[in-house]
py3Dmol code that shows the C-alpha trace and the ligand (Angstrom):
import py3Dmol

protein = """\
ATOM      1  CA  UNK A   1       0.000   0.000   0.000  1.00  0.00           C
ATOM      2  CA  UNK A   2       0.883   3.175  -0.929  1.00  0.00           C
ATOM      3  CA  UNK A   3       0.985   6.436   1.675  1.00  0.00           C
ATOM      4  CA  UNK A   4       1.007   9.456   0.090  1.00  0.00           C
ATOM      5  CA  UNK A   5       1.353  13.141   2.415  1.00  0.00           C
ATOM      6  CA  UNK A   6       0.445  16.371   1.825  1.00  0.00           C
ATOM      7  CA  UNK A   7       3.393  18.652   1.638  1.00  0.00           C
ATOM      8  CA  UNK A   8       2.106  21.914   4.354  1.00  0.00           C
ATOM      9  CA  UNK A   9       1.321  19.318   7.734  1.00  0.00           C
ATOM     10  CA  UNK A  10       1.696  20.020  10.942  1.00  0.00           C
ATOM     11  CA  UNK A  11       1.660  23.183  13.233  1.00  0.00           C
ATOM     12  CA  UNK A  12       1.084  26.277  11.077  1.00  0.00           C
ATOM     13  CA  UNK A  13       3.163  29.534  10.832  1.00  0.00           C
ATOM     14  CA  UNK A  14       0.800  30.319  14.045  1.00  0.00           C
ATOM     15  CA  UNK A  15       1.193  27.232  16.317  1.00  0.00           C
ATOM     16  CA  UNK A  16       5.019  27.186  15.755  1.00  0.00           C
ATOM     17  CA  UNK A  17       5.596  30.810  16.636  1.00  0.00           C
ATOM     18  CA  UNK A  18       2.895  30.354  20.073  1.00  0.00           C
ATOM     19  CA  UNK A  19       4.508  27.174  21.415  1.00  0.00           C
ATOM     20  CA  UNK A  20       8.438  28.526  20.822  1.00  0.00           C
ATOM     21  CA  UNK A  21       7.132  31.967  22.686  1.00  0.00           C
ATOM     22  CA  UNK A  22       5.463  30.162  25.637  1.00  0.00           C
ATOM     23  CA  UNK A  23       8.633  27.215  25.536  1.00  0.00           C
ATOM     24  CA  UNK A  24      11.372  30.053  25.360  1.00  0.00           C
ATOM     25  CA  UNK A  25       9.486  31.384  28.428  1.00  0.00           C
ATOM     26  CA  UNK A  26       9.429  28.301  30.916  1.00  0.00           C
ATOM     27  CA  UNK A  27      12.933  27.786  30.094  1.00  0.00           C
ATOM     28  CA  UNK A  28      14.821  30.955  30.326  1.00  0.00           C
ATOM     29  CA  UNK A  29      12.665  32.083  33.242  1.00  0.00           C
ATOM     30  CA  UNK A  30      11.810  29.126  34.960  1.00  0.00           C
ATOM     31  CA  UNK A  31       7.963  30.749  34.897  1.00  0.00           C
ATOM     32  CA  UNK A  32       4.769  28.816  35.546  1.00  0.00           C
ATOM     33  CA  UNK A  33       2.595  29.779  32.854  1.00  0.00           C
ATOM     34  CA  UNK A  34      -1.456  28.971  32.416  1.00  0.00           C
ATOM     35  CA  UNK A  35      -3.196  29.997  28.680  1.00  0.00           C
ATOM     36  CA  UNK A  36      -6.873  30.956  28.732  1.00  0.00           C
ATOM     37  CA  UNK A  37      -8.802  27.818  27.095  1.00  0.00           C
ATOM     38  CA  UNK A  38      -6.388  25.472  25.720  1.00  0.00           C
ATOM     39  CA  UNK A  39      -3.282  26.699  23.661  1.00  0.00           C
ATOM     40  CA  UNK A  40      -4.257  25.252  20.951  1.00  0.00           C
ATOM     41  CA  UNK A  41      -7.145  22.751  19.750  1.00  0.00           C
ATOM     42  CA  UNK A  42      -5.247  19.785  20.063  1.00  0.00           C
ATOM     43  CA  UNK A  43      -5.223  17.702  22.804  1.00  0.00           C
ATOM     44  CA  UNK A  44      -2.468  15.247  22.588  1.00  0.00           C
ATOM     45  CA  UNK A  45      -0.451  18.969  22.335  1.00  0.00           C
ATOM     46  CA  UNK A  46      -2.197  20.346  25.604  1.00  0.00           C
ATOM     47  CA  UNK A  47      -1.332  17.308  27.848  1.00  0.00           C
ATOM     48  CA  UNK A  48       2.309  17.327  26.397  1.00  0.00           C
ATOM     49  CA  UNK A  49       2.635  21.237  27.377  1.00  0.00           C
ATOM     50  CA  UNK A  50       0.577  20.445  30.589  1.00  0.00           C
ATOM     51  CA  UNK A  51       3.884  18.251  31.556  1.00  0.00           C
ATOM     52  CA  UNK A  52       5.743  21.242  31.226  1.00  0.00           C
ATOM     53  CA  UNK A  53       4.053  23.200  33.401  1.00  0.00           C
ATOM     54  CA  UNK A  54       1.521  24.970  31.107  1.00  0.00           C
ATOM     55  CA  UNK A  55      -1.837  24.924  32.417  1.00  0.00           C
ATOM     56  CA  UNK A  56      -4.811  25.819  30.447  1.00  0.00           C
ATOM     57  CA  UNK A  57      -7.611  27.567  32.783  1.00  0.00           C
ATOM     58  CA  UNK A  58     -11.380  28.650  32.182  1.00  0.00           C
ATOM     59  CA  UNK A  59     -11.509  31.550  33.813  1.00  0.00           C
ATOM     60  CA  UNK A  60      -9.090  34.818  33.562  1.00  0.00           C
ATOM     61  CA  UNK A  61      -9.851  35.241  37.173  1.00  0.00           C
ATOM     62  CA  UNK A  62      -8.536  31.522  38.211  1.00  0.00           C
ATOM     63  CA  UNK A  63      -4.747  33.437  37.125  1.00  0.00           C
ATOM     64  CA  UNK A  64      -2.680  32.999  40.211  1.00  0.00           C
ATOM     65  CA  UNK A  65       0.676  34.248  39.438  1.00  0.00           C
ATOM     66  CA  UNK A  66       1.436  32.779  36.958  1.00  0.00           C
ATOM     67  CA  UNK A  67       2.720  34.167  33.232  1.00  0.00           C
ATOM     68  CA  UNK A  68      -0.835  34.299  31.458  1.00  0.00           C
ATOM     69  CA  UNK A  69      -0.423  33.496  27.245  1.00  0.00           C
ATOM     70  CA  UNK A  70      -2.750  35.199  25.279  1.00  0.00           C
ATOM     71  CA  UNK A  71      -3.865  31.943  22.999  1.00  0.00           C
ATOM     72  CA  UNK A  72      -3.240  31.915  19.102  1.00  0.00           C
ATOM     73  CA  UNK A  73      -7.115  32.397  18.611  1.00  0.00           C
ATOM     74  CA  UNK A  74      -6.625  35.245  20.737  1.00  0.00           C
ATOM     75  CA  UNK A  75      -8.131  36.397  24.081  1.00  0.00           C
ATOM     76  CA  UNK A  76     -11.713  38.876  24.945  1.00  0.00           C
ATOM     77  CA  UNK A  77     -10.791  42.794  25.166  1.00  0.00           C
ATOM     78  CA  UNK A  78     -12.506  41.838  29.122  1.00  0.00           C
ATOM     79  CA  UNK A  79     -10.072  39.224  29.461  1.00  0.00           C
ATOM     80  CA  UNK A  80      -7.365  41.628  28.357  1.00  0.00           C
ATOM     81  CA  UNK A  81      -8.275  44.836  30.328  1.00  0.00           C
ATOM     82  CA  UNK A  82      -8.415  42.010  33.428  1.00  0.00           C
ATOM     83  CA  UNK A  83      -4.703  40.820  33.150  1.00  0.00           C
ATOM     84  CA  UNK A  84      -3.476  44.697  32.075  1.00  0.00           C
ATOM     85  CA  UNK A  85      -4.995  46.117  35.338  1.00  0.00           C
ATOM     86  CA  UNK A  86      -3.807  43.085  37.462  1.00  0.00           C
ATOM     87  CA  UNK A  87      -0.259  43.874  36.125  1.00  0.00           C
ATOM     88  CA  UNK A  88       0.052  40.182  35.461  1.00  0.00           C
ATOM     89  CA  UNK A  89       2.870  39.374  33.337  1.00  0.00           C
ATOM     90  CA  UNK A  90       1.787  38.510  30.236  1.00  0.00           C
ATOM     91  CA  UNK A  91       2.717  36.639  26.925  1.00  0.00           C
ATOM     92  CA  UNK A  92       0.271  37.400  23.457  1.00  0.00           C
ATOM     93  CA  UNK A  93       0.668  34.689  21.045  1.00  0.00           C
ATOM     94  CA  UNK A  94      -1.964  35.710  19.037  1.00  0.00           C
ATOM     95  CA  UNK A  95      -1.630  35.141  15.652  1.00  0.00           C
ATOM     96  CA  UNK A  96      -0.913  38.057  13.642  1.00  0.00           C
ATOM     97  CA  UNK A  97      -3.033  36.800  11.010  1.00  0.00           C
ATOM     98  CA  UNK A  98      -6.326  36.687  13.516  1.00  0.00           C
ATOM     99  CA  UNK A  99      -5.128  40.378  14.768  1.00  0.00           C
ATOM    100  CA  UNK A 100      -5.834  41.360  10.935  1.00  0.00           C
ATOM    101  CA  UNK A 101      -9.408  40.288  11.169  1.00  0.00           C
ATOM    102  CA  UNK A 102      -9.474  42.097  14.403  1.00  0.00           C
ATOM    103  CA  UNK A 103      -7.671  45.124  12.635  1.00  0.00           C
ATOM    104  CA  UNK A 104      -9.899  45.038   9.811  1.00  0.00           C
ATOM    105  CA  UNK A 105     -13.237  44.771  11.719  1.00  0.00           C
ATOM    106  CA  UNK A 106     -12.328  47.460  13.898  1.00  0.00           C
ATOM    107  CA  UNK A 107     -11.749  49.785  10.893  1.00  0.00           C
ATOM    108  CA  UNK A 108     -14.958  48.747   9.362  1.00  0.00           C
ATOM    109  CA  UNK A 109     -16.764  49.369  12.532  1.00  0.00           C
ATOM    110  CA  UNK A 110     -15.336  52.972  13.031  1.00  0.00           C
ATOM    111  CA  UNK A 111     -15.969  54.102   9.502  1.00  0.00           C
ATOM    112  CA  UNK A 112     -19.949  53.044  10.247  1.00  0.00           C
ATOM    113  CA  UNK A 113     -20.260  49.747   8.619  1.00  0.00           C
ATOM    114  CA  UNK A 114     -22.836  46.635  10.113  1.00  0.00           C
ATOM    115  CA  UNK A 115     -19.923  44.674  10.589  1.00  0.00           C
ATOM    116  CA  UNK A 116     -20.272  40.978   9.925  1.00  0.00           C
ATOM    117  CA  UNK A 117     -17.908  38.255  10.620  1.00  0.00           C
ATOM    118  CA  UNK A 118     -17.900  34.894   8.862  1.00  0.00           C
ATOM    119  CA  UNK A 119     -17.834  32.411  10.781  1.00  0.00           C
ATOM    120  CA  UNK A 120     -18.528  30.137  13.931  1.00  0.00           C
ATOM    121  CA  UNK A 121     -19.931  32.399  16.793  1.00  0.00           C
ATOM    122  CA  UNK A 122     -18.729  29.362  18.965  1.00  0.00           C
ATOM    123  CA  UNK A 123     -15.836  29.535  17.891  1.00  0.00           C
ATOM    124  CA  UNK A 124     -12.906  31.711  20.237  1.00  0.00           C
ATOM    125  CA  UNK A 125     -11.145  33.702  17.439  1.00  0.00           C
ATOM    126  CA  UNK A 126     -14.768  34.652  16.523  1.00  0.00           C
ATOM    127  CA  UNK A 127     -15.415  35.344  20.260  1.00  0.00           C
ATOM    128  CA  UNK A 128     -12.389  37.336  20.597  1.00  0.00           C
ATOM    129  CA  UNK A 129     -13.241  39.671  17.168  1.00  0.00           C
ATOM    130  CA  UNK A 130     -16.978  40.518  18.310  1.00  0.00           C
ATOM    131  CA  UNK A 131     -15.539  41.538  22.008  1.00  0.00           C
ATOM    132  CA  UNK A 132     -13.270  44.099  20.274  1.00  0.00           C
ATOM    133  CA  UNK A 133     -16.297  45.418  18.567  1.00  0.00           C
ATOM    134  CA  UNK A 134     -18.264  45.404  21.836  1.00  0.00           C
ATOM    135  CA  UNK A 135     -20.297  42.701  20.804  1.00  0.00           C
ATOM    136  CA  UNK A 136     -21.804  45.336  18.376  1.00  0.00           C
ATOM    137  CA  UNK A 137     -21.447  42.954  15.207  1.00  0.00           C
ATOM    138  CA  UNK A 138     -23.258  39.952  13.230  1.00  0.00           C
ATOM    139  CA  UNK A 139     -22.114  36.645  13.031  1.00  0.00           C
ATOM    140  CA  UNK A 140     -23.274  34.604   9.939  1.00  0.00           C
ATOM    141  CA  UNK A 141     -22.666  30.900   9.107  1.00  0.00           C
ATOM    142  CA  UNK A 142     -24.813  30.571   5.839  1.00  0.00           C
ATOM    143  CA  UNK A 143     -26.105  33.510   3.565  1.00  0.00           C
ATOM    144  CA  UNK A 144     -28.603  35.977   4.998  1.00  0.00           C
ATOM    145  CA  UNK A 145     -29.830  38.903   4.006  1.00  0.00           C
ATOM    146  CA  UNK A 146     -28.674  41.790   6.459  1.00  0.00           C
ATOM    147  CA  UNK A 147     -31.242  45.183   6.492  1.00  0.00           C
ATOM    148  CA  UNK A 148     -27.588  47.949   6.385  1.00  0.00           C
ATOM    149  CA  UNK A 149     -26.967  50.183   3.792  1.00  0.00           C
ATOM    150  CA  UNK A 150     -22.987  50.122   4.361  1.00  0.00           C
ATOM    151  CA  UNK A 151     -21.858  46.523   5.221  1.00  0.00           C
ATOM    152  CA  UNK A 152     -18.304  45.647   6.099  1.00  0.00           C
ATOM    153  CA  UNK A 153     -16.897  41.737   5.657  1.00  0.00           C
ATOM    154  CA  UNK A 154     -13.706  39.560   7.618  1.00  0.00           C
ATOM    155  CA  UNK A 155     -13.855  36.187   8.022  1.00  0.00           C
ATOM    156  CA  UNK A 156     -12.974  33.552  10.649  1.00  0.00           C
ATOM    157  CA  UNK A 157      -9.617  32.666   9.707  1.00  0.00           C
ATOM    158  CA  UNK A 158     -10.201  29.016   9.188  1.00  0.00           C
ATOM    159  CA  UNK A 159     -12.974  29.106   7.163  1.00  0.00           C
ATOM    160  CA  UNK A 160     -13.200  27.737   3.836  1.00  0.00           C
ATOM    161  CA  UNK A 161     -13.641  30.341   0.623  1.00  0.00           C
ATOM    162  CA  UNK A 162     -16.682  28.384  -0.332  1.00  0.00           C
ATOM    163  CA  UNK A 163     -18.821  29.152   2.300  1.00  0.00           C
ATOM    164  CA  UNK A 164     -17.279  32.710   2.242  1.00  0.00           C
ATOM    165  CA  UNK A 165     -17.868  33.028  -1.480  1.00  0.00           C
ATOM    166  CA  UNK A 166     -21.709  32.426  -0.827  1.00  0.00           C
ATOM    167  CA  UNK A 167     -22.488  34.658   2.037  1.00  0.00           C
ATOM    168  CA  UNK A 168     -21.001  37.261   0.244  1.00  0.00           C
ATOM    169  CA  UNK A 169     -22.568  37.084  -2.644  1.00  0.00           C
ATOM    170  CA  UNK A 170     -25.735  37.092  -0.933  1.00  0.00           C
ATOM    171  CA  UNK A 171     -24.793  39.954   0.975  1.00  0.00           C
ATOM    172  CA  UNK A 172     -23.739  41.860  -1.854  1.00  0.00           C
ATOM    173  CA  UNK A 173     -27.255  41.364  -3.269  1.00  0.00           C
ATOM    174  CA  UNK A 174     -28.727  44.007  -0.551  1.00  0.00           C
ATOM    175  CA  UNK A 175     -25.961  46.508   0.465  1.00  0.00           C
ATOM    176  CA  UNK A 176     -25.909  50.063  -1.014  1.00  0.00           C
ATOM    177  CA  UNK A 177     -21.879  49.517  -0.092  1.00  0.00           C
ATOM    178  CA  UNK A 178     -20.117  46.753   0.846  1.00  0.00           C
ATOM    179  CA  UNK A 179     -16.871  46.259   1.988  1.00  0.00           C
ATOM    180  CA  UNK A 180     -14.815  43.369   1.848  1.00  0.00           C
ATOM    181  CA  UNK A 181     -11.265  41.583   3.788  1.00  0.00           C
ATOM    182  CA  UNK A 182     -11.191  38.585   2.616  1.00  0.00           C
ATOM    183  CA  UNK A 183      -9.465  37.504   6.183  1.00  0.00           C
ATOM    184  CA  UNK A 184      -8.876  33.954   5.806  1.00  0.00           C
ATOM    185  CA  UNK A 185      -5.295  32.965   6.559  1.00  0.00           C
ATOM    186  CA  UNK A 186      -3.402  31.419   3.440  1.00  0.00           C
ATOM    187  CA  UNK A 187      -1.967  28.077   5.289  1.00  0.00           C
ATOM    188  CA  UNK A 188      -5.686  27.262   5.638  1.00  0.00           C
ATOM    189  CA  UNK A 189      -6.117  27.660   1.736  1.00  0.00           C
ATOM    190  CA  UNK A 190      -3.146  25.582   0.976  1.00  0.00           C
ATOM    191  CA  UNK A 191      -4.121  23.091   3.040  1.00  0.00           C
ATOM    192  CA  UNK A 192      -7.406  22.208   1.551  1.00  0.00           C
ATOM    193  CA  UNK A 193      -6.050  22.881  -1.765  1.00  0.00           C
ATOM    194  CA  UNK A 194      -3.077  20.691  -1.429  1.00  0.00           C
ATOM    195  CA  UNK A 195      -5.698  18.120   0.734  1.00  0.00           C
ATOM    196  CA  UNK A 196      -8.114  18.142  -2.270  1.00  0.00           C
ATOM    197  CA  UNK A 197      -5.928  17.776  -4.978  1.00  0.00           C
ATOM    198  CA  UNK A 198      -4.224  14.223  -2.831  1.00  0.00           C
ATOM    199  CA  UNK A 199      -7.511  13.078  -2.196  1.00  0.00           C
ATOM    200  CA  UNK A 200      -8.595  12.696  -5.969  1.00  0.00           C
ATOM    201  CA  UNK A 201      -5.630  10.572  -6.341  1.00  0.00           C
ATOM    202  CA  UNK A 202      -5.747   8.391  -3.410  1.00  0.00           C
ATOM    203  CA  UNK A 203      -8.410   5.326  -2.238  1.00  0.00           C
ATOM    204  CA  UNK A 204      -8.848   6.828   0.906  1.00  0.00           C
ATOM    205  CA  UNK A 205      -7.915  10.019   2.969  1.00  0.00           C
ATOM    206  CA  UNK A 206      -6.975  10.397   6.544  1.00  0.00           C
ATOM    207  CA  UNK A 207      -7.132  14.015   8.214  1.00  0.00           C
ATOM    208  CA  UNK A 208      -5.216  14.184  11.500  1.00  0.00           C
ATOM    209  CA  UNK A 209      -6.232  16.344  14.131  1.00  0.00           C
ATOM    210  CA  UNK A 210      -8.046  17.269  17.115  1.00  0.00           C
ATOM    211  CA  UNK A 211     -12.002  16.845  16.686  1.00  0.00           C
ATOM    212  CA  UNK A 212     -12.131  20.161  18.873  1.00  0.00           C
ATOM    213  CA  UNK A 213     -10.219  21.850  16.024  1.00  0.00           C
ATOM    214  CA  UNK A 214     -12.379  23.987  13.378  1.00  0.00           C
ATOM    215  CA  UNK A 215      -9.480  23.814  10.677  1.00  0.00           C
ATOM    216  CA  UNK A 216      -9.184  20.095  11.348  1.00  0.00           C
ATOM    217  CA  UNK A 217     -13.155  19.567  10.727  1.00  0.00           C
ATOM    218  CA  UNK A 218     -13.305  22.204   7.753  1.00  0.00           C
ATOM    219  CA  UNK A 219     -10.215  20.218   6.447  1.00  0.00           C
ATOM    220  CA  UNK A 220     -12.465  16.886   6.691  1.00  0.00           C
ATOM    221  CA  UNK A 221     -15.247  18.457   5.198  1.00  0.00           C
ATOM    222  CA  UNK A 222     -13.653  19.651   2.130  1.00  0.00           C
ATOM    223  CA  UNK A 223     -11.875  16.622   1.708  1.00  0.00           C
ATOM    224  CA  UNK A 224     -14.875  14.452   2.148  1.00  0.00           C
ATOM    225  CA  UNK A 225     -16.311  16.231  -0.496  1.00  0.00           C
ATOM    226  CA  UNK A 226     -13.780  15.289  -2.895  1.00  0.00           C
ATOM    227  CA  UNK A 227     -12.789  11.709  -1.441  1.00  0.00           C
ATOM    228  CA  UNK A 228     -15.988   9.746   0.420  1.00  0.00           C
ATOM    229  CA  UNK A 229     -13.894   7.776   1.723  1.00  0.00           C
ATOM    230  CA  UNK A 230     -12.218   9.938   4.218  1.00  0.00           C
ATOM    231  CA  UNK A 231     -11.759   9.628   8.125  1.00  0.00           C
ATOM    232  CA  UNK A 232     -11.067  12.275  10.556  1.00  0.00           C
ATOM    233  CA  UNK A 233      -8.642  10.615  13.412  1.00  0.00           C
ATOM    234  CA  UNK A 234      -6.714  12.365  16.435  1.00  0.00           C
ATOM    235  CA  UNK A 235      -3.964   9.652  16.710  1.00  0.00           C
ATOM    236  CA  UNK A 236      -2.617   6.357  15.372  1.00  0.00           C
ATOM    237  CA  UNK A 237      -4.727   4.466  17.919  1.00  0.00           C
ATOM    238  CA  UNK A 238      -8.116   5.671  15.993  1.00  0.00           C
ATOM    239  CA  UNK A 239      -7.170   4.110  12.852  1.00  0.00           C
ATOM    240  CA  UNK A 240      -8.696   0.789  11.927  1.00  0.00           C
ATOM    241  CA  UNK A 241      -7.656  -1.909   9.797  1.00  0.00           C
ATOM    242  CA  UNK A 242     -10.837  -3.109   8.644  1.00  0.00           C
ATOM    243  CA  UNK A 243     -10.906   0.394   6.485  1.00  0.00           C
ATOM    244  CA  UNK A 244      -8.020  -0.582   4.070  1.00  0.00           C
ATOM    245  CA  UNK A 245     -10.195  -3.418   2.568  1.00  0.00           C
ATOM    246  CA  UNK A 246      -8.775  -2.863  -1.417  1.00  0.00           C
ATOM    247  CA  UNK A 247      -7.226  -0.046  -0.408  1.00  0.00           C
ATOM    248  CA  UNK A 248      -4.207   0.363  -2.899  1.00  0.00           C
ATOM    249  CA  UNK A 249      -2.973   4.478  -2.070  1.00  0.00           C
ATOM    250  CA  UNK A 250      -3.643   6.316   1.302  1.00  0.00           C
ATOM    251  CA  UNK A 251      -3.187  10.053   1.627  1.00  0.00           C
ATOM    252  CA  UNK A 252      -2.588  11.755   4.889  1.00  0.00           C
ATOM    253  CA  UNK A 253      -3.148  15.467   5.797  1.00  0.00           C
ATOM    254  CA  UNK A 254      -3.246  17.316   8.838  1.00  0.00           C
ATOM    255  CA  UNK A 255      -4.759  20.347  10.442  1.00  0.00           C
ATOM    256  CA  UNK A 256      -2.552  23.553  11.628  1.00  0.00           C
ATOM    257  CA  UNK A 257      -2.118  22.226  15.139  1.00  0.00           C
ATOM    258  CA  UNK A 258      -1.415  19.005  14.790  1.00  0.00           C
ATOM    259  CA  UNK A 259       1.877  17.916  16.188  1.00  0.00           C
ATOM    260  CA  UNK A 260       4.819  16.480  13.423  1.00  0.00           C
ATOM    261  CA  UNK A 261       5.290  13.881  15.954  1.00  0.00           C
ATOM    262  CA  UNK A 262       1.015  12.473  15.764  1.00  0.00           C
ATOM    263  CA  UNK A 263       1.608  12.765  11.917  1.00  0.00           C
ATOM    264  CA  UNK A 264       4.412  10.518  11.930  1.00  0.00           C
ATOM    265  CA  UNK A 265       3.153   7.606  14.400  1.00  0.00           C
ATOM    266  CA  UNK A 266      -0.041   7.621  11.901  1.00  0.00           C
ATOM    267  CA  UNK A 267       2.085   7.150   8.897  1.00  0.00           C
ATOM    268  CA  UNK A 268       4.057   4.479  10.916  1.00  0.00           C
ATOM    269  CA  UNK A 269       0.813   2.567  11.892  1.00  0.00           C
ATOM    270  CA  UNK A 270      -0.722   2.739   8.191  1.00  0.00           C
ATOM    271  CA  UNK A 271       2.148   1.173   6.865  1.00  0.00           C
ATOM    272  CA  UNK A 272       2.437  -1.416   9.380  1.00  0.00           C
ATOM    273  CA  UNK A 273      -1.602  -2.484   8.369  1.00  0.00           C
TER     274      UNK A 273
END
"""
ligand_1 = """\
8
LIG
S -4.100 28.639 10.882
Fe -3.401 30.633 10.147
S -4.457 32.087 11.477
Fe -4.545 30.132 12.516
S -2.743 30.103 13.821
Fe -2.157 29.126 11.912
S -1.210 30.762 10.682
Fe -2.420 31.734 12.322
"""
view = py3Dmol.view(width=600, height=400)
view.addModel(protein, "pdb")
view.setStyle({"model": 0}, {"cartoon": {"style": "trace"}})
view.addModel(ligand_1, "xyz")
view.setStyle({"model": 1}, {"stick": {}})
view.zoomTo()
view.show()
């Protein structure tokens, strides 16, 4: 049997730069350092860091001090005035890449635009965004018509250009003005590109990643649209023999915070089936 990867797997631009920040930290200062909501959505990764003495908590007001990391997905403007006025040391890994939907939506907001924001209103980068708006923003998963004569667009960062593609369109069907940022970060793109294109050439397609993780599951879903055969696992232990029946190629792709070293013991395990 064949295994075949995707070439962009593993921990984003993002991930990489948030984990060296908060690792450089605990070693050159010794610090005990908690994140607001996990790090990153990937388990396996959390317990790992928990070992080193990184502790995700709920609550800003559980900090105790300890250095507090401002997460990739990046942290409410509450959550941020909290720690400032505390004078708790503080480390912000956001990703520069969700501070430009933050950026842009902030702009849009101040120049008198409905601002809406594409995406999962579940979801903590989308949490973060609205809270630097005061909550004074729309959150849209599927097209709707909004009643504004001056609309301004960003979208979640992980969310695929399809779904983007049809809520603007429908939103550009009412506004007098609209205004566009077409926010979603590029590793995404190539990752479902470079995931789509392996899975029409494989049998079957594994995506890698935490189920917790929205670019893991919007990875999955594009791929499953291309390749039926297609399973979303966390680790090697989820992956079961009985689905290689006449399977001749494999493909494997991963989501932007999953761990090189989960990729690699699900290779490992595929080719040992
Ligand atoms: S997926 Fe993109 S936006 Fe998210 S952390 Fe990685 S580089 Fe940043």
């Amino acid at each position: 049997m064949e295994v075949l990867k995707t070439k962009n797997i593993g921990f984003c631009f993002g991930v990489k730069r948030a984990i060296n920040m908060i690792l450089k930290e605990v070693e050159e200062n010794k610090s005990r350092v908690c994140t607001i909501g996990p790090i990153i959505h990937n388990p396996q990764m959390v317990n790992i860091l928990k070992e080193k003495g990184i502790t995700p908590i709920e609550d800003v007001r559980q900090v105790n001090n300890e250095v507090v990391v401002f997460r990739t997905h990046g942290i409410k403007k509450d959550e941020e005035e909290y720690i400032k006025e505390k004078g708790f040391k503080s480390i912000d890994t956001t990703c520069p890449f969700v501070k430009r939907v933050r950026k842009h939506a902030m702009y849009l907001k101040k120049n008198g635009y409905r601002v809406v924001i594409i995406g999962d209103k579940n979801h903590p980068e989308v949490k973060s965004v609205l809270s630097y708006l005061d909550n004074d923003g729309i959150v849209l998963q599927e097209p709707t018509i909004i009643e504004a004569k001056k609309v301004g667009v960003v979208s979640q960062t992980t969310l695929d250009k399809g779904t983007f593609v049809n809520i603007v369109r429908e939103l550009a069907g009412n506004a007098q003005e609209l205004r566009v940022y077409n926010t979603i970060c590029e590793s995404t793109g190539i990752r479902q590109k470079e995931a789509t294109a392996l899975a029409g050439k494989v049998d079957m397609m594994l995506v890698v990643g935490g189920k917790n993780s929205a670019n893991t599951s919007r990875l999955y879903k594009v791929v499953h649209g291309v390749q039926p055969r297609t399973y979303q696992i966390e680790t090697a232990d989820d992956v079961k023999p009985e689905w290689f029946r006449d399977i001749h190629k494999v493909g494997i792709t991963g989501g932007a915070s999953t761990p090189d070293l989960i990729i690699d013991t699900v290779e490992r395990r595929v080719k040992n089936i």
